[in-house]
N, C-alpha and C positions, 0 to 999 in steps of 0.2 A: 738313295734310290726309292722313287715312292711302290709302294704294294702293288701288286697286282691284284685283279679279284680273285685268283687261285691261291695269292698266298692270305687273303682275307677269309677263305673257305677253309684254306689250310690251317691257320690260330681256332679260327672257330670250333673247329672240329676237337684241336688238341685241348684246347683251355674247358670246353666243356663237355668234351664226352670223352677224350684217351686220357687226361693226364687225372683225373678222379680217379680211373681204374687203380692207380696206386692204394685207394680204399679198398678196392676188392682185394689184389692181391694181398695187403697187410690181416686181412680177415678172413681168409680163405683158406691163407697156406697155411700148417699149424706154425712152420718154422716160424714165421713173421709173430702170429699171434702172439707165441711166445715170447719172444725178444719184445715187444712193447708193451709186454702185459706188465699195467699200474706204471707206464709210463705218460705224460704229460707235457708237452711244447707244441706249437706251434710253426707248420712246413709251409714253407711256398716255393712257388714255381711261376718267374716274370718273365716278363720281356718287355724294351723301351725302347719305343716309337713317338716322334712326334705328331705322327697320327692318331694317337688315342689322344683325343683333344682335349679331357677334363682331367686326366694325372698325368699322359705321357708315359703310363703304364699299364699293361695288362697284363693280371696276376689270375691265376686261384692259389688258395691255401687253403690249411688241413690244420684244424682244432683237434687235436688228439688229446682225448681226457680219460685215465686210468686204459690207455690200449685201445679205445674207440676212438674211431676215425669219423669228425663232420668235416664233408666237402662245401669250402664256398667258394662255387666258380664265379669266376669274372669279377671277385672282388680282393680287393689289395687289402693287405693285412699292415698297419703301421709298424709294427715292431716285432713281425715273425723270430722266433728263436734260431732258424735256419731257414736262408733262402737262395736259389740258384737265379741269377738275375743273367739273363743275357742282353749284349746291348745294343741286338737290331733281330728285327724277323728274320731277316736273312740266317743268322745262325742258327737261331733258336729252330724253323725249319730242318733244317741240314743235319741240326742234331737230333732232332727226333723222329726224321723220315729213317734215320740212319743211313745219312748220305756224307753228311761229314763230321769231323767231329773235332767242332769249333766249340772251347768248352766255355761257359761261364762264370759271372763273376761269381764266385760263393761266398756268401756271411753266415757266420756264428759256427763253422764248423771247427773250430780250435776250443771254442767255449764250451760243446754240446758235442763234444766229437765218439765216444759211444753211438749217440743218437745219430748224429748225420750218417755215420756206418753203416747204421742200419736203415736211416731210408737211400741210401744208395743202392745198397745190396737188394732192397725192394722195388727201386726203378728200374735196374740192373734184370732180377726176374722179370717183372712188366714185360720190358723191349724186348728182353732174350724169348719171350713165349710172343708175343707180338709178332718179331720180327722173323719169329720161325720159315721154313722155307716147305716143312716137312711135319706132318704127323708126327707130333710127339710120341716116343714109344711108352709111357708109363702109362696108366691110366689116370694117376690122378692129377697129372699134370695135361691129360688129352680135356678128362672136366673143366679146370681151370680156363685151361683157353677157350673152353664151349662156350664158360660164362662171360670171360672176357668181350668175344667175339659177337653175342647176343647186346652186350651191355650198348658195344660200342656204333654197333650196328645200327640198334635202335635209337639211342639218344643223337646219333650220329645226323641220321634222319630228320627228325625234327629238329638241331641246330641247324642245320643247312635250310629248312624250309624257312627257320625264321629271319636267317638271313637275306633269304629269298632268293637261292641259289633257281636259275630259271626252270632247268630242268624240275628239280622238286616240287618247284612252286606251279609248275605244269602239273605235276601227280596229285599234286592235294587241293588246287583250288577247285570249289566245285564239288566236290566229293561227296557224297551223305556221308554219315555217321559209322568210320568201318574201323575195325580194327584189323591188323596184321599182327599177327602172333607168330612164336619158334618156341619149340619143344624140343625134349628129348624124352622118348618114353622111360618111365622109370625115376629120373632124378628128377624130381623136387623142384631142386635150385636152378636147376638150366630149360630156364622159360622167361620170355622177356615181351616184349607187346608194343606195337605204336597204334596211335589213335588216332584217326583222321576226320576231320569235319569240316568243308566248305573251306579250305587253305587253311585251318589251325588243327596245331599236332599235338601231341604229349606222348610220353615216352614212359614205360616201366617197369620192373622187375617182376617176375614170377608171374603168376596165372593172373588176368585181367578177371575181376570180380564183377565189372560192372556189367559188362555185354557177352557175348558169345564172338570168338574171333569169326572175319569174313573169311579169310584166310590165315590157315596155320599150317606151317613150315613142319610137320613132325618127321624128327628123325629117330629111328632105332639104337643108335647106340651114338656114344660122344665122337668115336671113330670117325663113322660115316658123317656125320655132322660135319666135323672140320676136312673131310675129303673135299666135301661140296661149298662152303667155306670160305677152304683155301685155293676152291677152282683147282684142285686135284683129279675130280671125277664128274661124269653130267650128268645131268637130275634124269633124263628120262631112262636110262640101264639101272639106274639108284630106283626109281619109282617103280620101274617093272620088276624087279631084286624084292621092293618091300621093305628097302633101307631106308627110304625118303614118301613121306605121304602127303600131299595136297588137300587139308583138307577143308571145306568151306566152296569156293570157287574158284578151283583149281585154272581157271584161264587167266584169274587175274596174278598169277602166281609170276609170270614175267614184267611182270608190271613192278612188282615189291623187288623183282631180281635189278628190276635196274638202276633201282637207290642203291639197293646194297652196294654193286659197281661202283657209284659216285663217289660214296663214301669213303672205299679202298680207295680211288682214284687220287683224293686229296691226303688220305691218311697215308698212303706209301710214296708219295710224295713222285706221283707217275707224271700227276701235271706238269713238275719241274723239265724231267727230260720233254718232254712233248712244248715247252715253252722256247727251250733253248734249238728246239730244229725250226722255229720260227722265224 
């Protein structure tokens, strides 16, 4: 069965901005850090289509060198140490909307099986905090998902522009030179940023060095963050509270709200049902 464009928005999304997250979380949690620290192989994560016209594959993988994780999206690794290869979109979707769970083919895991354990156990966290329904209770697991959540947000964004998802490419073409920022006051690491100029975007972590954001998403605490988020709570009782701040030009603040939407839309995989009452 050939692709849909949602489920082309849908890889998009996964291969370049959710399934890297497995870098964050291996580097964030300490459990992870530990269990790969002065570890060394090679991870991927495929899927096989005769639509990817030049391998018939679309892979990322993960060069792990002494417990450091490099992300290379959209490229195929020839002789990964462990790889989960699915062997149509179809599944590979299903399994990572967490709608079904149609499992794939796996290599090297008998050979490397310490190791495949442990990047299980770390896709395993991934989805389980991804897939969350509710405000994590711990706090340092509410962080996590902040950074998560910013990560995927953002890159999410500019994959889908470049894809030239219409919507998007409605928000960025044209544009002057703006960036959209998210904060959280206080921490450090949960800051993330896209950059828009005349239809091209870039995407990045922490505090934008080069400009001053047009708009920035700040939240007071990681809580309140994923209230609004997880579409828990709405921004204007958060903003009158002093949980949520607009700041820059606070009108254009429904405008970045409605990527973020898109983004959930294909990463939760909401397009499928909405395909199937078609």
């Amino acid at each position: 069965m050939a692709m849909t464009a949602g489920d082309k928005y849908a890889l998009r999304l996964f291969f370049f901005a959710a399934i890297p997250l497995a870098k964050t979380v291996a580097e964030n949690d300490p459990k992870f850090v530990k269990k790969f620290k002065g570890k060394n192989f090679v991870f991927q994560i495929s899927v096989l289509s005769p639509e990817f016209k030049k391998t018939g594959k679309l892979s990322t993988h993960f060069v792990v060198k002494d417990g450091k994780w490099e992300t290379h999206t959209g490229e195929t690794h020839p002789r990964p140490d462990v790889e989960l290869e699915f062997s149509n979109p179809d599944k590979f979707i299903l399994f990572f909307t967490g709608k079904g769970m149609p499992l794939p083919k796996i290599k090297g895991a008998l050979a490397h099986l310490p190791t495949f354990v442990n990047i299980l156990m770390t896709l395993l966290r991934m989805a389980g905090l991804l897939q969350a329904t509710d405000v994590p209770a711990k706090p340092e697991d509410q962080e996590l998902l902040v950074l998560l959540y910013i990560n995927l947000l953002t890159v999410g964004v500019s994959q889908l522009n470049r894809v030239e998802h219409p919507g998007v490419k409605a928000f960025t073409t044209g544009s002057p030179d703006r960036v959209y920022a998210f904060a959280v006051t206080g921490y450090e690491k949960l800051q993330g940023w896209l950059r828009v100029k005349d239809g091209q975007t870039v995407s990045g972590r922490g505090e934008c060095k080069r400009c001053k954001p047009f708009v920035c998403m700040r939240f007071d605490s990681p809580k309140h963050a994923l209230e609004i988020l997880m579409s828990k709570a709405e921004m204007i009782p958060y903003m009158q509270n002093g949980y949520l701040t607009i700041e820059g030009a606070p009108e254009f603040g429904n405008e970045l709200s409605i990527q973020l939407f898109t983004v959930a839309y294909y990463a939760q995989g909401t397009y499928l049902d909405d395909q199937k009452k078609q």
